[in-house]
N, C-alpha and C positions, 0 to 999 in steps of 0.2 A: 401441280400439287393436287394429285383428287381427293386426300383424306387430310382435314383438318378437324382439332377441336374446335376451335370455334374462328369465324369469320374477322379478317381485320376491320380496323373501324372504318369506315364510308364503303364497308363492298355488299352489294347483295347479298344478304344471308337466306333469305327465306322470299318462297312463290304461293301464291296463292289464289285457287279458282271460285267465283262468286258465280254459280252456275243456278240456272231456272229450272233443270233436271237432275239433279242430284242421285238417283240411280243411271239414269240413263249416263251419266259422267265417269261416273266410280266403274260402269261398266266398261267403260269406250278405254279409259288411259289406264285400266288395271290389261285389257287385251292387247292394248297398241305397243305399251313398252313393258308387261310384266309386271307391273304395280301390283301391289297385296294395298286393296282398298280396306282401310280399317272403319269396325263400326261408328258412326255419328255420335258425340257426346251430348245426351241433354245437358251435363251442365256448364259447358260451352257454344250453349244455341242449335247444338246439332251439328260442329266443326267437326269436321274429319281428317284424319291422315292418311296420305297415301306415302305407302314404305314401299324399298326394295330391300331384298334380303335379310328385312327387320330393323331396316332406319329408314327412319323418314329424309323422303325427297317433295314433298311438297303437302297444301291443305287446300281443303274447300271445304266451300259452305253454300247453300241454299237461299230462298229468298230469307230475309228477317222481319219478321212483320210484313206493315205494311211495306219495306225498302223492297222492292224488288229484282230479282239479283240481274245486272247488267251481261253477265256470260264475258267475261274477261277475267286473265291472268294480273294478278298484280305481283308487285316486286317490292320486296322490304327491303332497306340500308342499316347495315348494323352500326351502332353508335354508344357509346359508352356513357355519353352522357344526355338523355332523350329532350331535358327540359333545354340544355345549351343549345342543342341543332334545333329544336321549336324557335328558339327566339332568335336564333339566326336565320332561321326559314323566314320569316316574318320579316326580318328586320330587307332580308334582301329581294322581297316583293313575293313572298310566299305566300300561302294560307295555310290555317288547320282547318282541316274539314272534319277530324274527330283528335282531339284532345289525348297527352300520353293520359294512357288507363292499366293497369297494373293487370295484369292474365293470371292470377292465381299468384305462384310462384316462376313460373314459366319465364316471365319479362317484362315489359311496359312498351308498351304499343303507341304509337300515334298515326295518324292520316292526312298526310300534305298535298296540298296541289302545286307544282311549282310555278314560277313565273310566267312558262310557255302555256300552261295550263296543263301539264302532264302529272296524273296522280301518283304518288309513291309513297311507302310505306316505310317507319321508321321503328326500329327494334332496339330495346336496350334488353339482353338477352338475362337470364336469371339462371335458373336450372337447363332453359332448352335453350341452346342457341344457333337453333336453326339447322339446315342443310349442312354437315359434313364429311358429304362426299361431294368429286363432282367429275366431270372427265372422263366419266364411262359411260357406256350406253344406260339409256335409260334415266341418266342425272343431270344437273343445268351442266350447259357449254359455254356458256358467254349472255350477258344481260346486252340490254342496247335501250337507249331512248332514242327517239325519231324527234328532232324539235321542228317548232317554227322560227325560234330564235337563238340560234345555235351560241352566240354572246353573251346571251343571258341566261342560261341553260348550264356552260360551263362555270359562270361567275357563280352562280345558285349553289352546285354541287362541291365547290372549294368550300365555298365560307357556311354554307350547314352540314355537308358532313367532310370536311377539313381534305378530301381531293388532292392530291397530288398530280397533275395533271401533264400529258404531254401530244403534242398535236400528230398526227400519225399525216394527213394532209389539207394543205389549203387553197384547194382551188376554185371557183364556182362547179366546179364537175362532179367534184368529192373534199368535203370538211368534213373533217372527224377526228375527235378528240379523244384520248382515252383514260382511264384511271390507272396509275402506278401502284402496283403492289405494294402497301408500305412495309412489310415486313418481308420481302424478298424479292426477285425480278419478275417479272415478267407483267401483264396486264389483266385488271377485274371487270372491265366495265368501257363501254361507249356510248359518247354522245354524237351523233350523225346530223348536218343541217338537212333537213328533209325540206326545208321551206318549198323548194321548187318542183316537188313532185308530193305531195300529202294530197289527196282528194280532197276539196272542196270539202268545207263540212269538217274533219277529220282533225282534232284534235290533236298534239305532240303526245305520245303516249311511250310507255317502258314496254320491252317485248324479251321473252325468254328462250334463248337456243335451246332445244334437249339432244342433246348427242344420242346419235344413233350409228351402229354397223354398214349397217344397207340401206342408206336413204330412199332410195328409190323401190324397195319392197314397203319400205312402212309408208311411204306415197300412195302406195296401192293399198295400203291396210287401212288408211284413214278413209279412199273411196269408197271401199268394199264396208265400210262400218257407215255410210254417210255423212262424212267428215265434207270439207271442201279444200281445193287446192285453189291459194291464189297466186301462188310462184312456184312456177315447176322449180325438179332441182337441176341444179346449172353447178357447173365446178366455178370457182373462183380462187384467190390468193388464198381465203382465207378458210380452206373448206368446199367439201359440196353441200350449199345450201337450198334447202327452200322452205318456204312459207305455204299453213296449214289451218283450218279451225276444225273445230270439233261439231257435231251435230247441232248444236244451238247456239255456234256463233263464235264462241271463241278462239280468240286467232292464238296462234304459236308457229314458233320457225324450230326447226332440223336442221343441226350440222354432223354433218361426217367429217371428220378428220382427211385431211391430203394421207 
């Protein structure tokens, strides 16, 4: 399904990059996939769009004040009703780290860290709701979380944004759980136990596929812009994947289609 109006409820709707170079970015992902980087709104802090073909596929934003911006991709979950998934986040060992707040007419916003400590972002859509493309170069492929606590990771994701959930496998080699489409087949979303290979240090965090034609040219595109590669691409079940950051650190992965 790559064109929808809007996102069903608990699927990644909307990505967005909190970058400490804010041209130097707009420049890197407008060359890498063909982005039309749209100008910074003062009066949204300086939030920007990046469009393909005249719809937005993703936002960034710059340092804010004194926050200074961490150079990571975050992931929003669409939700119909923002204050119900708050108090469910809560209630099943979540936090808010910023409270829903109304975006104009656009939506209402909130900032969760879930149980594993992985930050996510939660959207009750208004006028905009998000991403509605996706499946073609250039636009999301697939979200993933990497947890530390793959049990409490999938518990969190049912009961605040209501998951339909089904296990793809269970072994110590690979656990991986995924979200059901609730409005038609196939899958939005994965939770992966990472506990036994996350680095030291390294947080449960959400990560954003961007689907590409030629993985292994825009590999080279990201080198030749001084990107880094931390997973070449490798074919798999699920696609040839690899893992990628952008000049000042932010990571992202690449799928090509089998």
């Amino acid at each position: 399904m790559p064109h929808r109006d809007t996102a069903p409820v608990g699927a990644p709707c909307w990505a967005d990059l909190w970058t400490s170079d804010v041209e130097g970015s707009r420049r890197f992902y407008s060359e890498l996939f063909g982005w039309e980087a749209q100008a910074p709104d003062p009066e949204f802090g300086g939030y920007f769009m990046f469009t393909r073909d005249g719809t937005p596929v993703a936002g960034g934003m710059g340092d804010m004040g004194d926050l200074r911006a961490d150079n990571r991709w975050s992931i929003y979950l669409a939700t119909d009703d923002i204050a119900r998934a708050v108090k469910a986040a809560e209630a099943e060992g979540g936090q808010v780290t910023s409270p829903p707040a109304a975006v104009a007419d656009l939506g209402t916003q909130a900032v969760l860290t879930d149980p594993t400590g992985a930050r996510v972002g939660a959207w009750q859509p208004g006028t905009f709701p998000g991403f509605t493309v996706l499946n073609e170069p250039g636009t999301p492929s697939w979200f993933e979380l990497l947890t530390r606590d793959y049990t409490a990771a999938t518990g969190f994701y049912r009961s605040a944004f209501g998951w339909e959930t089904a296990v793809v496998s269970d072994t110590d080699e690979f656990r991986y759980t995924v979200m059901r489409n609730p409005t038609g087949e196939g899958e939005l979303a994965g939770i992966m136990d990472a506990s036994a290979f996350l680095p030291e240090g390294t947080p449960s965090y959400w990560g954003i596929f961007w689907e590409v034609d030629d993985i292994d040219a825009v590999v080279a595109e990201v080198k030749a812009r001084h990107g880094l590669v931390t997973a070449a691409p490798a074919d798999t079940p699920y696609g040839r994947l690899a893992t990628v950051a952008d000049p000042s650190g932010a990571e992202f992965k690449l799928r090509a289609p089998s």
